[in-house]
C-alpha positions in Angstrom: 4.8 -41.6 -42.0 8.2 -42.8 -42.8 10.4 -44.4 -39.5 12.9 -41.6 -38.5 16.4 -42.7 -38.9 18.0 -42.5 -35.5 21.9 -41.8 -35.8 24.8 -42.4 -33.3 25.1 -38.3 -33.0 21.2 -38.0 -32.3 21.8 -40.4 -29.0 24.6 -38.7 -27.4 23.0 -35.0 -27.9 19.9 -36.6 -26.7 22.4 -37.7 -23.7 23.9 -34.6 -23.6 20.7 -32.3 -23.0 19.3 -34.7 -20.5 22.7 -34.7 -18.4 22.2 -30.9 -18.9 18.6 -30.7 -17.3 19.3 -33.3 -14.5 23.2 -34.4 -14.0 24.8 -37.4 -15.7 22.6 -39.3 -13.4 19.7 -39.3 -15.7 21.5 -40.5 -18.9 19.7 -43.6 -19.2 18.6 -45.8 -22.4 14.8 -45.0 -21.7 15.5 -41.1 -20.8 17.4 -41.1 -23.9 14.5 -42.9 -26.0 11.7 -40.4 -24.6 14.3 -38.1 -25.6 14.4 -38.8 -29.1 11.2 -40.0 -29.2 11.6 -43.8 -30.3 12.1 -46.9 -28.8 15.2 -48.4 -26.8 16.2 -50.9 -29.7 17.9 -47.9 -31.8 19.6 -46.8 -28.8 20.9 -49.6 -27.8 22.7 -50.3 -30.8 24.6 -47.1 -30.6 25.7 -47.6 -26.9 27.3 -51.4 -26.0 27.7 -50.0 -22.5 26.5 -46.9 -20.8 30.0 -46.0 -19.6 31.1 -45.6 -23.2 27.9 -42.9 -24.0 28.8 -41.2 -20.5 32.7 -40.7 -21.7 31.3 -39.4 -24.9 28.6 -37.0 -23.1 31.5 -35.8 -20.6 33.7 -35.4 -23.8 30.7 -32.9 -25.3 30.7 -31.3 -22.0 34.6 -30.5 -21.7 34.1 -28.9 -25.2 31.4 -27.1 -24.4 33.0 -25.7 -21.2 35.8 -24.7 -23.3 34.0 -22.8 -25.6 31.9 -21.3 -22.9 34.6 -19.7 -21.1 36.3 -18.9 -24.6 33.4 -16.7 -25.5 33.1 -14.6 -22.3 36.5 -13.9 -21.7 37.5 -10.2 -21.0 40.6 -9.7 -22.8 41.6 -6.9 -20.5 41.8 -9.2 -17.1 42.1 -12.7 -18.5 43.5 -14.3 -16.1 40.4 -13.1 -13.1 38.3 -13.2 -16.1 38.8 -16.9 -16.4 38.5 -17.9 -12.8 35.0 -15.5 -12.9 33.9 -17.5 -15.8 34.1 -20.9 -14.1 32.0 -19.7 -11.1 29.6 -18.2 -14.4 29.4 -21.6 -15.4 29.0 -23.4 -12.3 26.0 -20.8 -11.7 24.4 -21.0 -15.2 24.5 -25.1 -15.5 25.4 -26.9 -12.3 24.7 -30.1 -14.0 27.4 -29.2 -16.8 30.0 -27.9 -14.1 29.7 -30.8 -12.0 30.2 -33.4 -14.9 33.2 -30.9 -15.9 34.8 -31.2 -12.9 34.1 -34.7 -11.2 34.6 -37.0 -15.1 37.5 -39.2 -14.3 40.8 -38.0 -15.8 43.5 -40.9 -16.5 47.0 -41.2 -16.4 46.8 -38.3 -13.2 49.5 -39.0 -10.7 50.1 -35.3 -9.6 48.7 -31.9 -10.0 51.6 -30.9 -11.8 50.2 -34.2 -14.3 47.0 -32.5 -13.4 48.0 -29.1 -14.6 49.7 -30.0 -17.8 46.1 -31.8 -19.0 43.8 -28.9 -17.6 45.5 -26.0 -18.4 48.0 -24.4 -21.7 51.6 -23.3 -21.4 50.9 -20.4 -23.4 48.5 -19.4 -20.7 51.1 -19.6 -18.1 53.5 -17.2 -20.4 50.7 -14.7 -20.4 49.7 -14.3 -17.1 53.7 -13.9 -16.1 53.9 -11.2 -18.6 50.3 -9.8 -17.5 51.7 -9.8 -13.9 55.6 -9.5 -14.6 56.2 -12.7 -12.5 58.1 -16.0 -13.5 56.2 -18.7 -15.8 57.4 -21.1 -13.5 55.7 -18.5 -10.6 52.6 -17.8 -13.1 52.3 -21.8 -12.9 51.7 -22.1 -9.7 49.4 -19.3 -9.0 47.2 -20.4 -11.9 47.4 -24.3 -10.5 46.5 -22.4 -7.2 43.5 -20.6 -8.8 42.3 -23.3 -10.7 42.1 -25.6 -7.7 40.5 -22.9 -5.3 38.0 -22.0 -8.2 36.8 -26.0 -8.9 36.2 -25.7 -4.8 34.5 -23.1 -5.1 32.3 -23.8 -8.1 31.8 -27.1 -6.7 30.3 -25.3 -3.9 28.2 -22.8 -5.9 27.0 -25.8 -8.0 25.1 -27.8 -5.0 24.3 -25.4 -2.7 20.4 -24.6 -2.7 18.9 -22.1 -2.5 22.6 -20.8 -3.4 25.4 -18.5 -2.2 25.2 -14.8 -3.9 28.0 -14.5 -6.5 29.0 -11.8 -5.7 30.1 -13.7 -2.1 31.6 -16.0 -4.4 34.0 -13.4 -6.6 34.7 -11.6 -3.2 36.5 -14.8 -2.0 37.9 -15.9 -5.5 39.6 -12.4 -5.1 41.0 -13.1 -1.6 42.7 -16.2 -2.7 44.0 -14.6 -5.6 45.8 -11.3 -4.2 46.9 -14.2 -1.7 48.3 -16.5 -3.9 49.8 -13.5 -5.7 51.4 -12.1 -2.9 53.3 -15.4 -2.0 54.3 -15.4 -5.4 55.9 -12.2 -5.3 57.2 -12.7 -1.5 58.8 -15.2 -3.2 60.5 -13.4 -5.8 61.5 -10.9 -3.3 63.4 -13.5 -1.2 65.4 -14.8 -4.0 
């Protein structure tokens, strides 16, 4: 039987699924070997350092969290549809949400730094046109989501045996007519 040819690609998919199934945790050489099904010599000749392969898994993770929510957004209600989609996620694969959310971002000195790396203008300009406020006011409801919707996710991802998501939506909900109504209070005062 000829020796399979283990490739670069093969160890951080191999990486990838096994962050999947048990958190980044478990990315280890031997994990990965068993994995693939060879030794540890291949994979340690892809992967200098362990740190390196984890940046690479968490890099496969922000993609696939991108295309996740991409493909289950409702058009109709974006904006809630998004938020919704996150705690989706963080109910679906923990493991994945958790990476998502707690990799180390550089070159972070604010949220507004925080904002500008997590989330697109053009989003901003939608959701003030979807809810006829400011983009500067759409910016800071949507920063206010998306840091009310990590805490809950994070939440949702390591509680056991779990909180109903329905609970979940319910108080994603309250934060955002909330958060929209400070919004337009604010408006109303200028």
């Amino acid at each position: 039987m000829p020796k399979q040819r283990i490739t670069k690609e093969m160890v951080v998919n191999a990486a990838f699924e096994i962050a999947r199934d048990g958190g980044m945790e478990q990315v280890m050489v031997k994990n990965i070997a068993d994995k693939i099904g060879c030794s540890v010599q291949p994979i340690y000749s892809y992967c200098k350092n362990m740190d390196g392969l984890r940046m690479e898994v968490a890099g496969k993770v922000k993609i696939f969290v991108q295309e996740y929510i991409a493909t289950h957004i409702n058009k109709d209600d974006l904006f809630r549809s998004i938020g919704r989609n996150y705690i989706q996620l963080a109910k679906e694969e923990p493991n994945l949400f958790r990476i998502f959310i707690l990799h180390k971002r550089e070159g972070i000195a604010s949220l507004d730094d925080l904002y500008r790396t997590e989330a697109s203008r053009e989003l901003a300009e939608v959701i003030a046109e979807d809810l006829h406020i400011s983009v500067p006011a759409a910016r800071r409801l949507h920063l206010n989501m998306l840091i009310y919707t990590i805490g809950l996710g994070t939440v949702f991802s390591v509680t056991s045996p779990g909180i109903s998501a329905d609970e979940i939506y319910a108080q994603q909900e309250i934060a955002y007519e909330a958060f929209l109504k400070s919004e337009t209070d604010c408006r109303k005062e200028l």
